[in-house]
N, C-alpha and C positions, 0 to 999 in steps of 0.2 A: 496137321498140315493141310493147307487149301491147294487145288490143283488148279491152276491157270493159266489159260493162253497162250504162248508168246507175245500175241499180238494183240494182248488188253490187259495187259500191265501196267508197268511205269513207263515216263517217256521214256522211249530209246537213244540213250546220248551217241553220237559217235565219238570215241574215242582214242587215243594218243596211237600208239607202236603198231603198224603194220606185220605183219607175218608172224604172231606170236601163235602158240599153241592153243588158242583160247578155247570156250564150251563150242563145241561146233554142232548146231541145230539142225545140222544134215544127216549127221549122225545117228537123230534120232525117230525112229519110226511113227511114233506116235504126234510128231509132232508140237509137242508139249512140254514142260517144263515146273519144277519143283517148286513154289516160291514159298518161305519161310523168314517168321522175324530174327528167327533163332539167328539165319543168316547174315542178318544185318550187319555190317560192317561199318565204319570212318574210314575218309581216302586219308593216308599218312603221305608226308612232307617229310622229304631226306633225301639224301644225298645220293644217286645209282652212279658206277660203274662196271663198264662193262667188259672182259677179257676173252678171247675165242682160245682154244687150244689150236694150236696146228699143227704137221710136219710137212715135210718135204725133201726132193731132193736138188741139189744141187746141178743146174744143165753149163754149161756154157754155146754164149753164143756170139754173136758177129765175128767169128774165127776166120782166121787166117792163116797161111803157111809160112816159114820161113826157107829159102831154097837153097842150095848150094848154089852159089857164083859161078865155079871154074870146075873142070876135071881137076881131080886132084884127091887129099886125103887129110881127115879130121886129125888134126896134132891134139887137140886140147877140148872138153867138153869146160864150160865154164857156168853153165845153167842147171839147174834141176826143176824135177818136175814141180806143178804147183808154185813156183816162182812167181812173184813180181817182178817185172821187168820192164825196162821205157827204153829207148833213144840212144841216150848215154850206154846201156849195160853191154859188155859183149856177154855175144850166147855160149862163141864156141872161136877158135882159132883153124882155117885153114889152108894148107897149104900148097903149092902145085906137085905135078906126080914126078917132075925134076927135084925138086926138094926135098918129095919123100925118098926118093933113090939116094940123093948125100946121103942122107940119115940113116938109110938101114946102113949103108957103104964105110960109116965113119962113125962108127958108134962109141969110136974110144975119144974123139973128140968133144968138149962142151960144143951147146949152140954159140955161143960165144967165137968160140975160136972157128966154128962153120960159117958163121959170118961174116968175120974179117976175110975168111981165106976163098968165100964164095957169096959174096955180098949181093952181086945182082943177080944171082937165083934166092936165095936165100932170102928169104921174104914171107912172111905169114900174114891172110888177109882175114880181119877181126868181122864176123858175122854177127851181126845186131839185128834188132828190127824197125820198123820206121813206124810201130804204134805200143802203147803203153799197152801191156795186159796180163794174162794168167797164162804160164805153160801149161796147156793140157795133156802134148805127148813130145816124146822126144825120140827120134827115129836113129840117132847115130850114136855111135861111141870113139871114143879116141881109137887112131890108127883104120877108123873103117877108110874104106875108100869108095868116093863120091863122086856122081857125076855130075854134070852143069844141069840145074834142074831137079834134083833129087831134093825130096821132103828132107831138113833135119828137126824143125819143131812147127809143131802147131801152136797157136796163145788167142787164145778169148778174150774181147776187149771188154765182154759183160760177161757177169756170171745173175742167173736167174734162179732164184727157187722155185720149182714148180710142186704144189701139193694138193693140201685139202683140208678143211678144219675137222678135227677128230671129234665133235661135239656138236649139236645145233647151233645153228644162227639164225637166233629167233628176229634180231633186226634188222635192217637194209644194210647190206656192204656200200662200201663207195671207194673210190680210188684214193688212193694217198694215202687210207690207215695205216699205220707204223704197228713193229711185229723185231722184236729182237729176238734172232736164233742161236741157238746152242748145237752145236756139233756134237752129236751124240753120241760118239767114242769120247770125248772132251771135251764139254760143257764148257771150261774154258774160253774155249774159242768163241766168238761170238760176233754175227753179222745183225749191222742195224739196216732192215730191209723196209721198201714202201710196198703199198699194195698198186700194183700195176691194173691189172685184169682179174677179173673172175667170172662164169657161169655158174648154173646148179649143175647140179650133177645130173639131177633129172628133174623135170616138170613139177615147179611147184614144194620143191623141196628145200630142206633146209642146209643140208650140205652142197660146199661148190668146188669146185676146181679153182685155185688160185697159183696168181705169178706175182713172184715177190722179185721187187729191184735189190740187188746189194746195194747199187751207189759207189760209194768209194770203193774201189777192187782192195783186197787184204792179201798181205803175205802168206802165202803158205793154205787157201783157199781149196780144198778139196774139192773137185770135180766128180759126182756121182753119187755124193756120200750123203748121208739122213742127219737134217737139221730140225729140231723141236724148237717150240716157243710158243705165245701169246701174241695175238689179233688186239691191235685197243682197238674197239669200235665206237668208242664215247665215254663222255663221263656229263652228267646233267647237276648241276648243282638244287636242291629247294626241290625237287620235284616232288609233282602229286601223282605217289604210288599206289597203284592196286592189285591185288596177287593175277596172275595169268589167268587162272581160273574163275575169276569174277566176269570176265570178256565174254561176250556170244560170237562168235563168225557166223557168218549172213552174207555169204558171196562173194568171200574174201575182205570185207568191211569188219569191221571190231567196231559191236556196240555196247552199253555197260548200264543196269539198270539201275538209272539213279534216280534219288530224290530230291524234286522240285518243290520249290517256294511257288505256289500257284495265288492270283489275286483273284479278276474279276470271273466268273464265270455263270454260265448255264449247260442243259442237259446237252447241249452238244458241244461246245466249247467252255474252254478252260486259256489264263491268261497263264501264261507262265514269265514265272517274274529275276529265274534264273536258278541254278543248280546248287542242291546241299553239300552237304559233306557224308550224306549217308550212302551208303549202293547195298545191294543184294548180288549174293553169289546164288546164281542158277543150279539146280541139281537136276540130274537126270532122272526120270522116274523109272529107268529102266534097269538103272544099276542101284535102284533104294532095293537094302533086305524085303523079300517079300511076307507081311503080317495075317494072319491069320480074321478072319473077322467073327 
């Protein structure tokens, strides 16, 4: 094997995917590198895509309360937790603390018959809420008693994944990648989420902190709970591949030692007439077995 340069080889093409793991010449103390025909390679043409693993969990947000109306007491809970719910649903039935007095007082009567016989007390007021969303708690039970003002549910009008990809991400995120999750007691279940936001985790790394939209809110939506699934970050149809390792980094640039079609030239220039289909994978000479001479 010949020992050369980095910097009196072949030309340096820059090329394709940002952030991959490539040979990184920082790395190396000596400043130098392996080159070999052995190494020689063809760029291959096919088809890449690409999938992230994730998890997450479950937050809700732009929440709201729903309150109690009047003094008085919960006759009827008609929601459970994790509900969807809109406009139209009642949550809960209640009634004034005159109402609840008939009813302990007349217990042998139906409501029926407490209506005809005390119709203008006897009145139940149907607790709804005025935005679509997810119950996420629910503070009363039937027979409590409630003041004007007291929390009886909270409901989330978005529900957000917040996680992290369990795997590198060797290429640029961007907003709006799509990511189906599996609820992870029941895979079953399953939310089709966008990609909102994301940071790294830290400087220059390949893990991020991600916030996934649900979109359509789903029934039955667990609040809290660990969702798995797949990142699409792409899919490239015809592409000209080359393994990770064939890349040099060079100050976060990825370059790839290929072979040039060269024309006119002299001892200082050379025409170059455009790029082969050959490249060389760099080796480190600090991790070749060391031989005996």
């Amino acid at each position: 094997m010949k020992k050369l340069s980095i910097f009196s080889v072949f030309a340096l093409i820059f090329f394709l995917c940002a952030r991959m793991e490539a040979f990184d010449v920082t790395q190396i103390t000596s400043k130098s590198i392996i080159l070999s025909k052995d190494d020689t390679k063809k760029i291959e043409r096919g088809d890449i895509e690409i999938y992230i693993p994730i998890e997450g969990i479950t937050t809700a947000q732009d929440t709201f309360d729903v309150l109690a109306p009047f003094d008085g007491r919960i006759e009827e809970i008609m929601a459970e937790l994790f509900d969807l719910v809109d406009e139209k649903k009642i949550l809960a039935k209640v009634g004034s603390s005159e109402m609840a007095a008939i009813l302990d007082s007349n217990t042998a009567m139906s409501k029926g018959q407490m209506k005809r016989r005390w119709g203008d007390v006897f009145k139940l007021y149907d607790v709804k809420t005025k935005y679509r969303g997810i119950i996420t708690n629910v503070y009363a039970k039937a027979k409590d008693t409630v003041n004007k003002g007291d929390r009886l549910f909270s409901i989330a009008k978005k529900v957000v994944i917040i996680g992290k990809n369990t795997k590198p991400a060797y290429c640029p995120l961007k907003k709006d990648l799509s990511a189906t999750m599996k609820y992870f007691k029941d895979p079953s279940f399953k939310l089709e989420t966008s990609l909102s936001k994301f940071i790294p985790l830290q400087p220059n790394s390949f893990y991020y902190r991600l916030w996934l939209d649900t979109g359509e809110l789903k029934n039955k939506t667990k609040i809290g709970e660990r969702f798995t699934g797949y990142l699409f970050v792409g899919r490239t149809e015809d592409a000209r591949i080359v393994p990770t390792n064939a890349l040099i980094n060079i100050q976060n640039k990825k370059y790839l030692i290929l072979e040039m079609k060269t024309g006119l030239a002299t001892p200082e220039s050379t025409e170059l007439l455009g790029p082969g289909n050959q490249y060389i994978i760099p080796r480190n000479p600090e991790s070749m077995p060391h031989t005996e001479k």
